[in-house]
N, C-alpha and C positions, 0 to 999 in steps of 0.2 A: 504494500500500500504506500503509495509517495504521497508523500506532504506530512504534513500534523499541525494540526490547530488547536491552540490552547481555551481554554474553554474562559478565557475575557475576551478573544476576540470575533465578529460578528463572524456568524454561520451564513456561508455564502451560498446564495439562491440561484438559478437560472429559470427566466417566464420566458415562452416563445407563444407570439400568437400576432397575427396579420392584423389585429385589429389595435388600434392605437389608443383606444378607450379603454378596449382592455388591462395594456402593459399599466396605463396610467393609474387604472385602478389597484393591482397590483401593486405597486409604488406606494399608493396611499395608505393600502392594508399593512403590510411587510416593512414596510421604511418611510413612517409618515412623518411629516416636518412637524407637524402640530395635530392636536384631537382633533383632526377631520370632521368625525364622528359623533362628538359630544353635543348632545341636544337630540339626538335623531332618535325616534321612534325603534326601541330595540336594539340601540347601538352604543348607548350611549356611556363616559363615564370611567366606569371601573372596569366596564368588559373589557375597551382593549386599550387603557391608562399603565403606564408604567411598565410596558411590555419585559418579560423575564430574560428575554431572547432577541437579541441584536441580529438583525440579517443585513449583508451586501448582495444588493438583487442586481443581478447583470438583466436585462431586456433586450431579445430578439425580435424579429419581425418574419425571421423565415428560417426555416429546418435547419438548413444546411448556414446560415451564420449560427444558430445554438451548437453544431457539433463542431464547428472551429472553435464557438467559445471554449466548448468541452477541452478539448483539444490545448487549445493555446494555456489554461486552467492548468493540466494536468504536467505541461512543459514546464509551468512555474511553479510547482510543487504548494498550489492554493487551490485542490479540488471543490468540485459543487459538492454540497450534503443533498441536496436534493433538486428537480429540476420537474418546472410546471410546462406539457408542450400541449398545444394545438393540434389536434387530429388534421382540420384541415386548414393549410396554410396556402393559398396558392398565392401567385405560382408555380410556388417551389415544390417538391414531392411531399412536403405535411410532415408531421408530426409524428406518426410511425415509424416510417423511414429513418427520420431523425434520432427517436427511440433506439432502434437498433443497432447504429452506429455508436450511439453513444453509450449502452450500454456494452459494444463490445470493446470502446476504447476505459471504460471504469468500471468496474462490475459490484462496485460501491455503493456508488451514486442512487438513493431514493427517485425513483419515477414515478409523477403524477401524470395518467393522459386529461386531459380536458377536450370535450367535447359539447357542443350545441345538440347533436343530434342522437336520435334514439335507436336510429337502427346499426351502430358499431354492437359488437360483440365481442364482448368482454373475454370470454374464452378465447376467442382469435386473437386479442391483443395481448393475453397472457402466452398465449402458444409462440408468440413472434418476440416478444420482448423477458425472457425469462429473466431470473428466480418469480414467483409468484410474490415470495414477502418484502418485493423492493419494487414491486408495480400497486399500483393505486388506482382508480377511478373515478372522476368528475364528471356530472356534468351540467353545464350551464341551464342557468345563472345561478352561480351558488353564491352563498349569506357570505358576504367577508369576514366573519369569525370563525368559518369554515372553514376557509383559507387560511387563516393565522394558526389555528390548531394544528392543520395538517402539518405547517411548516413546522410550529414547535417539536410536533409529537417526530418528524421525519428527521428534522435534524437530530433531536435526542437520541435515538433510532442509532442512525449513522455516527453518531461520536462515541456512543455504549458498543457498536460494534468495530469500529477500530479499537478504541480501548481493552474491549478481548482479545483480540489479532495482537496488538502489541503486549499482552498480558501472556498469551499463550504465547509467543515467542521468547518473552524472557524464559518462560520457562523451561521449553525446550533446551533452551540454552546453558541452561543450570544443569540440567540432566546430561547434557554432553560433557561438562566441567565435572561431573561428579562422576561421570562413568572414565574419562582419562585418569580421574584420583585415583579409580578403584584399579584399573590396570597397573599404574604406579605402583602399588601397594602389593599388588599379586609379583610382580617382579622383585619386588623386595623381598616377600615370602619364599618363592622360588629359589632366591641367592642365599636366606637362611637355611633352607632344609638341605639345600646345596652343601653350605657350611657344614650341616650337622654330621649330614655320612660323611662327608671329609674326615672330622672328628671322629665319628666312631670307627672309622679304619685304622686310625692312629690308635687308638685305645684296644683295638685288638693285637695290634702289632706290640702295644706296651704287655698284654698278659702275657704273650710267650715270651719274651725277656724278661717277665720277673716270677715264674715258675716257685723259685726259691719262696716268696712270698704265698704260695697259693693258699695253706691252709688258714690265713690272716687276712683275707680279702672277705669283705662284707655279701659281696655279690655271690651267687650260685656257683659254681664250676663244677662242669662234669663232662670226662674226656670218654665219649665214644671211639670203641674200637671199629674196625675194617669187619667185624661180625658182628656190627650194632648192639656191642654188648658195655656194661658199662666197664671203665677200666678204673676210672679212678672221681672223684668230687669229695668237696672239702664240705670244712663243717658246717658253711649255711645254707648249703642243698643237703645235708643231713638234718639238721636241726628242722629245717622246714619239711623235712617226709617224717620225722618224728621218730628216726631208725638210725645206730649206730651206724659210719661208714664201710665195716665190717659187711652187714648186710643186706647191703646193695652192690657193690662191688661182686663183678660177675652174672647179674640179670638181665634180661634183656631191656631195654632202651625206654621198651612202655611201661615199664612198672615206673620209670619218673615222671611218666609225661601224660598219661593214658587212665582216665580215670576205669571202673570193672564195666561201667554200666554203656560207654562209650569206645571200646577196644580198637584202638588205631587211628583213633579222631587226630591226637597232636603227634603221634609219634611219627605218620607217615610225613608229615610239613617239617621235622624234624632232622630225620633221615634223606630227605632232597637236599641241606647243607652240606652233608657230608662227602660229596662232589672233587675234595682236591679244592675249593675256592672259598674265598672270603665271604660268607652272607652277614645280613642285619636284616631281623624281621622283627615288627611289634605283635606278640601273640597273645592271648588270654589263652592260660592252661590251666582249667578247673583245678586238675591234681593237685596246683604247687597253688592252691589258692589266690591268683593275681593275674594281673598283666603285666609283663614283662617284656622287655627289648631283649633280644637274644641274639648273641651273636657268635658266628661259626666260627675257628680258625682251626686251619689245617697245620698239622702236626706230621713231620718228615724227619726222614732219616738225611743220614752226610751226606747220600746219594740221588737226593730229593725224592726218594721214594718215597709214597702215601703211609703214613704210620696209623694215625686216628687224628679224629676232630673235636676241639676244644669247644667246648657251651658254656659261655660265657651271660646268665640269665639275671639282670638287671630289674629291679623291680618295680614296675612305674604306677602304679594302681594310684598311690597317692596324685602323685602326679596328672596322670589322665582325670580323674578327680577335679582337682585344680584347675586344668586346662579348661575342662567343661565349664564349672563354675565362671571362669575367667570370659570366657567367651560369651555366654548368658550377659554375665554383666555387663559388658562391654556393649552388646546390646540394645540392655536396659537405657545404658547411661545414653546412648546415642538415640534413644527413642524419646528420653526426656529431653535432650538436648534439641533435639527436630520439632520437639512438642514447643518451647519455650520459643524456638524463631519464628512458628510459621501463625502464634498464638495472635498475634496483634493483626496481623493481616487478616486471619481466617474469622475474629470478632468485627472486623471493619466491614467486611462480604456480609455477614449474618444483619451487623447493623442495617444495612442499606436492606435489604430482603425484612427485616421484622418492620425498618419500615415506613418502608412503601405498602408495606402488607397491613400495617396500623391504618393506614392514612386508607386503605384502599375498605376499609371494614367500618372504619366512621362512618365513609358515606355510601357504605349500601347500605338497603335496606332491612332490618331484622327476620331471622329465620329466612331469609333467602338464599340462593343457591349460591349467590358469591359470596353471603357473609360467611358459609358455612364452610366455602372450600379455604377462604382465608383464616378461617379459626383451625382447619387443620394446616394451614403454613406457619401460623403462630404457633403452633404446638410443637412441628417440629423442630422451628428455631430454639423452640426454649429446651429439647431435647438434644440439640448441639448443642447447644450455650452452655449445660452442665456438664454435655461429655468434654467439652473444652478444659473446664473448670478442674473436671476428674481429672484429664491429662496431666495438666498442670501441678496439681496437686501432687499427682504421683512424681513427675518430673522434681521435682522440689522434694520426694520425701516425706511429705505429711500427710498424719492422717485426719480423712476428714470427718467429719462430728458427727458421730452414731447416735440412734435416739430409738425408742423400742416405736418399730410400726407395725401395723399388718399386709401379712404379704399377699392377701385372698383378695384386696381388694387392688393391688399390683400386678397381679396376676389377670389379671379379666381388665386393667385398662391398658397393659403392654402386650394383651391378643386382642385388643379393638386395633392398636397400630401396626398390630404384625399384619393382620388379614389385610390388609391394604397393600403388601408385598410380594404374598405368598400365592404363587398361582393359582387359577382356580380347580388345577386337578389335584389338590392337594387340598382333607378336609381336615377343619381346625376343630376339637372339641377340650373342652377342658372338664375337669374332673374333681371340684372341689367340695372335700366329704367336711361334715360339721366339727368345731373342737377349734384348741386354741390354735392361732398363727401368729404370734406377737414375737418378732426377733429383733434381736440390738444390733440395727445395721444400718447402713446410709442408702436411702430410697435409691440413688441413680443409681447403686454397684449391684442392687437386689435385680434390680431390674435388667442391669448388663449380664447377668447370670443367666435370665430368663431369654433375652435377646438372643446371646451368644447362642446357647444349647438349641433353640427354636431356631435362629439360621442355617443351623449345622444338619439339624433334622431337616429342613427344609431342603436344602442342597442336598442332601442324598436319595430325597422322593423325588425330583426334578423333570426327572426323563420317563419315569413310572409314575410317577401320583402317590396316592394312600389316605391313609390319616395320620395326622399329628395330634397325639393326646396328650395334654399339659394336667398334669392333676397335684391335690396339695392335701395332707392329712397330717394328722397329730399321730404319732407314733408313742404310745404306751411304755412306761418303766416295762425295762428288760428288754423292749426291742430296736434300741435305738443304739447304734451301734459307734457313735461319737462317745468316746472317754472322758471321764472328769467333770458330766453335766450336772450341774447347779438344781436343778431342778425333778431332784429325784428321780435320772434316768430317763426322762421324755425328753424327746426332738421334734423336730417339725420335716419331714419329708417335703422333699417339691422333686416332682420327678416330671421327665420330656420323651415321649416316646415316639418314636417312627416306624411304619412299613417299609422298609427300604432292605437297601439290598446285605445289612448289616455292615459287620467290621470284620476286618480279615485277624486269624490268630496271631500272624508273625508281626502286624502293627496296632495291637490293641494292648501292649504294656506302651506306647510310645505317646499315643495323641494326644496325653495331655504334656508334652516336651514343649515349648516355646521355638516357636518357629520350624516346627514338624508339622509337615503336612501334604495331602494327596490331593489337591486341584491341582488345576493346570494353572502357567502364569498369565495372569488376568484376574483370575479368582478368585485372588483372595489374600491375604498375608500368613495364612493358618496361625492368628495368633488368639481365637475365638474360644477356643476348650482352654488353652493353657491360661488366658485373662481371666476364665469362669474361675478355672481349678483354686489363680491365685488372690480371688475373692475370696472361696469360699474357704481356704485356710484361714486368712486374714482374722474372718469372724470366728476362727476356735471349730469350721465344721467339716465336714467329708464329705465326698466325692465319687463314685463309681459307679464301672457300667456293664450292662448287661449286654450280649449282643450273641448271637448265631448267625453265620453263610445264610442267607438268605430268609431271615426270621427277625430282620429290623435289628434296633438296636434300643434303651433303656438307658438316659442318665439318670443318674437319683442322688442328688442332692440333702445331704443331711446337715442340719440348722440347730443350734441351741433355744430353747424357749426363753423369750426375757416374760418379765411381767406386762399382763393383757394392757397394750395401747388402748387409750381411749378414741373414740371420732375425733377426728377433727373438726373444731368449730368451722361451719361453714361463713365463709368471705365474702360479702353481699359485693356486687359484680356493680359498682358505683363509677361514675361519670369521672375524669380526671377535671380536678379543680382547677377553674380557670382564675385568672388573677389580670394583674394591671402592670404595668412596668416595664424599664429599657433594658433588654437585654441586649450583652456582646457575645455573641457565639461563634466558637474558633475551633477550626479543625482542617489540618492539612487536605484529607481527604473531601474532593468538594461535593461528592455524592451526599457524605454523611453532613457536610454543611449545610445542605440546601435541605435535606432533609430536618439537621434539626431546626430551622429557620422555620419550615413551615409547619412544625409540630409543633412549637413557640409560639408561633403566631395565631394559631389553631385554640390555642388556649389562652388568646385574648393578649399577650403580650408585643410592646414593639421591641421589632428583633432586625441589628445587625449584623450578618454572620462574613465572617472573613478565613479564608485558608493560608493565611501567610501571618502567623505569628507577631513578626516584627511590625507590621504593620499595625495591627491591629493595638501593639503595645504602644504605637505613637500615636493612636485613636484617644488612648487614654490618657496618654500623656498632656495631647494636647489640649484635652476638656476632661480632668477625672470625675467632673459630677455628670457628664453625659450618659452613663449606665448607672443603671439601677444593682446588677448583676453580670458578673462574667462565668463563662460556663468554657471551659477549655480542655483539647485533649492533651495527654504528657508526650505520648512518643513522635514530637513534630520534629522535622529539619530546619536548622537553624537556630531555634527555638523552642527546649522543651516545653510543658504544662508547667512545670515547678518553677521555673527561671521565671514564664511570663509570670506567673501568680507573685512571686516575689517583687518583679518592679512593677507591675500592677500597686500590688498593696503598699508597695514605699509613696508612690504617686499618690494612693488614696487610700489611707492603711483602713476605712471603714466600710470599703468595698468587698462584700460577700461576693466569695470564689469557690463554683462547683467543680470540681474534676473529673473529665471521663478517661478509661483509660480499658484497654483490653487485656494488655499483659504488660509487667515493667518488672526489672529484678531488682529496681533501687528505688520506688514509690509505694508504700502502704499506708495504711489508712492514716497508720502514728505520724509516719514522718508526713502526709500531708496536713495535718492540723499542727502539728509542729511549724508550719510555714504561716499558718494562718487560715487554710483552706477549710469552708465550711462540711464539706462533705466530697467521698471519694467515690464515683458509682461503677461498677466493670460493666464495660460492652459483650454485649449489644444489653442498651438500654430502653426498657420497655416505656412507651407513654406515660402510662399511669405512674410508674417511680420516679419519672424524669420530675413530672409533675407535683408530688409530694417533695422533692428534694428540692426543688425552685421555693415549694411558698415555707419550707422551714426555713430555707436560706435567707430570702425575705424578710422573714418573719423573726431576725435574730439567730436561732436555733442552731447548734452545732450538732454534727452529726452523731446519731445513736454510740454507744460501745457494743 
């Protein structure tokens, strides 16, 4: 896409039409010197007073001058966002014609046709001039705040979709810089394990030279003869078989290696060393209880004749241990680490989405079909908005504030949001028998348990169907299988069952490992059983499953009982108060500007919103009794949230200052009242709290503890 237009400077238009009444009208609508309008019957005033949106309207007169404007536009890297043509233009080929050209020289560019006449066919001009969602249809005499709409709503259109375009390319970008990292790092890997057998050649070559030493070495040693029999091992491959060297010396090779019930399982991987050559193998040999590095050296006479082979068996179990741990971690750390950058961007996205989706729910009308489909977009922002919150939490290490709920009534609202996912050849029933379900846990990680295990089910009925049965029961002293329960031996069961094709034997100790797993890539991170598993330790409970070759599979989750939660007082669903006063509203991002400007303004206040910090600090500078309220976010360029609030309040140390913020590792709530700031809110913030936090702010009030 060539050009970029920052969003201060006017959104440039292209009108073509033969008629010169027409352009001029155009002109008047799109870029009027003065309220044309104001007095006129249905025009007048506020409609189109103070336009949001600055346009530069180029005006044609015929086809072929609009696609040279197109044209010479797209050489000066100052593309049209949108462009109004004339079907028929004579003399020239029209409007159409013009269309197609210009759609094949920008494939950006919003297309309005405008037409007088009734008999064009809309599908024929979609069929000639594609994408369908960058063509539009007029036609005359349309209402000039027709036309002002179209423009606004086509430019915003076109600046929201280049702004993806250049959004999706940073990231690609990113992905290319992270996958050369990860090459870099594999070649360093490579040059270590390189190093490594380098090293243990050396350290094989060191046993046969210090022979003298054998029976004083920590490690195993035990010299296979040319008849696989043993000839000699010192005393910590004795002490480890729990048998004098005496008697062993003289049996065959499996009695060290080979446990009765497995005959020839290690000893033949054993015996393939014994070649005349130098081996290093890492093995687990039940027998000698571990895993061990073993290493071959060949034992020769003066005449380099084959004598026997030295087994040199190193013991790594701790180690391999270690490594695993190590790697987990490693991880962990890098998942909280990815959590903690991408936290402020991914609450600015949700901001803009809850809302427009706010703004979009005021003004439908109730119980209708869009207020309902926006109340399920509100829900599920606020169902990102706490898995955010969990990331974070976890990234950081804390834990968050457990409180005794009921899980029956969690249960039946996280399968209202499942079935909205889950195909429909796949049936949902849930199974919740009477008795207590009160547990000391934090509602979104209960819920992540129930999501997780339900997706996992889901995915394995996908290509078959079934049923998914979620069921939840009180399990009786004596049958509850969690140790050390407070509550005289009863648990809470919540079990998730599937028709599916089950779980295989050889990977049913595995699936709850962290980052084990069987989709394909696209599918999934398989980190969905092991985040359940490391829930449900968390709270003190267990975990296991049940599963047959083709007889589905059974997780069942066991829970400690706390004392029976009460209801929750229900939250009378009230109007956000609306109040009087100047507010300055500041946020880099200008989406979430204009949004909160108009949700300010929605509730009665006058509001100036600015995306550039320093400006906005010379707003105050220059008049500090000009606002009432400053409302700002922390992680801006140039200019954090803290810094402006600080010369803000040296300017006007009486001026109430709200904070928004999505994620920061150096602002909390302490150290913002520490500054002076009346209250700290995390994004994405909902109306209704914005709104409570403005009139305490107002109203004196420092924020809760």
């Amino acid at each position: 896409m060539a050009g970029k237009q920052t969003t201060n400077e006017p959104m440039r238009l292209l009108v073509a039409d033969d008629e010169p009444r027409i352009l001029d009208l155009f002109t008047e609508i799109l870029c009027p010197a003065e309220d044309v309008f104001d007095g006129l019957d249905g025009l007048g005033g506020t409609a189109l007073a103070a336009p949001e949106t600055r346009f530069d309207l180029t005006c044609c007169r015929q086809g072929e001058e609009a696609v040279a404007a197109v044209a010479a536009a797209i050489r000066a890297h100052r593309p049209y966002a949108a462009a109004f043509l004339d079907v028929r233009m004579p003399p020239g080929r029209g409007g159409l014609v013009a269309a197609e050209e210009i759609r094949a020289m920008d494939p950006w560019v919003q297309i309005v046709v405008v037409t007088a006449f009734t008999d064009v066919d809309p599908a024929a001009i979609a069929a000639r001039v594609p994408p369908a969602d960058k063509l539009l249809y007029i036609q005359k005499p349309f209402h000039p705040q027709e036309i002002r709409q179209f423009a606004t709503s086509l430019c915003a259109k076109w600046r929201a979709e280049r702004d993806f375009t250049a959004l999706k390319n940073r990231l690609e970008t990113l992905v290319s810089e992270r996958t050369a990292a990860l090459a870099g790092a594999n070649r360093k890997l490579t040059r270590e394990i390189e190093e490594r057998e380098r090293i243990n050649a050396l350290i094989a070559t060191a046993k046969r030279e210090w022979e003298g030493t054998f029976d004083s070495v920590q490690d195993m040693i035990v010299v296979i003869d040319r008849e696989c029999t043993v000839r000699r091992l010192n005393l910590a491959m004795a002490h480890r078989l729990g048998l004098p060297p005496r008697e062993v010396v003289g049996r065959e090779c499996s009695f060290l290696f080979d446990t009765p019930q497995h005959p020839g399982e290690r000893s033949a991987e054993i015996l393939a060393m014994t070649d005349g050559r130098y081996h290093s193998r890492e093995l687990s040999i039940p027998r000698l209880r571990g895993e061990f590095l073993v290493t071959a050296s060949p034992l020769t006479q003066a005449d380099d004749a084959p004598l026997a082979t030295v087994f040199v068996a190193h013991d790594i179990t701790e180690r391999k241990h270690l490594e695993q741990r190590l790697r987990q971690s490693q991880k962990m750390e890098a998942i909280g680490t990815l959590a903690g950058g991408i936290a402020h961007d991914f609450n600015n996205i949700l901001g803009i989405i809850m809302g427009f989706a706010e703004m979009i729910e005021g003004d439908a009308e109730p119980d209708s079909t869009v207020a309902r489909r926006v109340g399920h977009i509100l829900s599920a922002c606020r169902r990102a908005r706490d898995l955010v919150l969990q990331i974070l939490s976890f990234s950081r290490q804390t834990e968050p504030g457990a409180a005794a709920l009921r899980v029956g009534p969690l249960v039946k609202e996280t399968l209202k949001l499942l079935r909205a996912t889950v195909p429909n050849s796949i049936a949902i029933r849930d199974v919740i028998r009477p008795g207590r379900d009160a547990v000391l846990a934090e509602p979104t990680q209960i819920q992540q348990i129930i999501m997780n295990l339900c997706t996992n089910a889901a995915q394995a009925m996908r290509d078959t169907g079934g049923v998914l049965e979620v069921g939840l029961e009180e399990l009786p002293q004596g049958a509850c299988p969690i140790r050390g329960n407070a509550l005289a031996g009863a648990c809470l069961r919540l079990w998730v069952r599937d028709t599916g094709p089950g779980i295989p034997a050889d990977i049913r100790e595995r699936i709850f490992d962290p980052f084990f797993t069987t989709k394909k890539p696209g599918e999934g991170t398989g980190m969905g059983l092991s985040v359940a598993h490391g829930v449900v330790r968390k709270y003190h409970g267990d975990i296991r499953v049940k599963s047959e070759p083709g007889a589905g599979a059974t997780f069942e989750v066991f829970l400690p009982l706390a004392a029976e939660a009460g209801e929750a007082a229900a939250v009378p669903d009230l109007p956000p108060h609306r109040g009087r006063g100047r507010i300055l509203f500041v946020d880099d991002e200008a989406a979430l500007a204009e949004i909160g400007r108009e949700i300010l303004e929605s509730l009665g206040y006058d509001v100036r919103a600015e995306t550039d910090p320093r400006r906005a600090l010379g707003l105050v500078r220059a008049d500090p009794a000009a606002f009432d309220l400053l409302v700002t976010d922390q992680n801006m360029p140039g200019l954090t949230g803290a810094d402006l609030a600080r010369e803000a309040l040296a300017a006007r140390p009486d001026l109430p200052v709200l904070m928004l913020t999505g994620f920061s590792e150096t602002m909390s709530r302490e150290n913002a009242r520490a500054i002076g700031i009346r209250d700290m809110l995390l994004k994405p913030v909902l109306r209704r709290d914005l709104a409570a936090a403005i009139e305490a702010a107002l109203r004196g009030e420092d924020a809760q503890q």
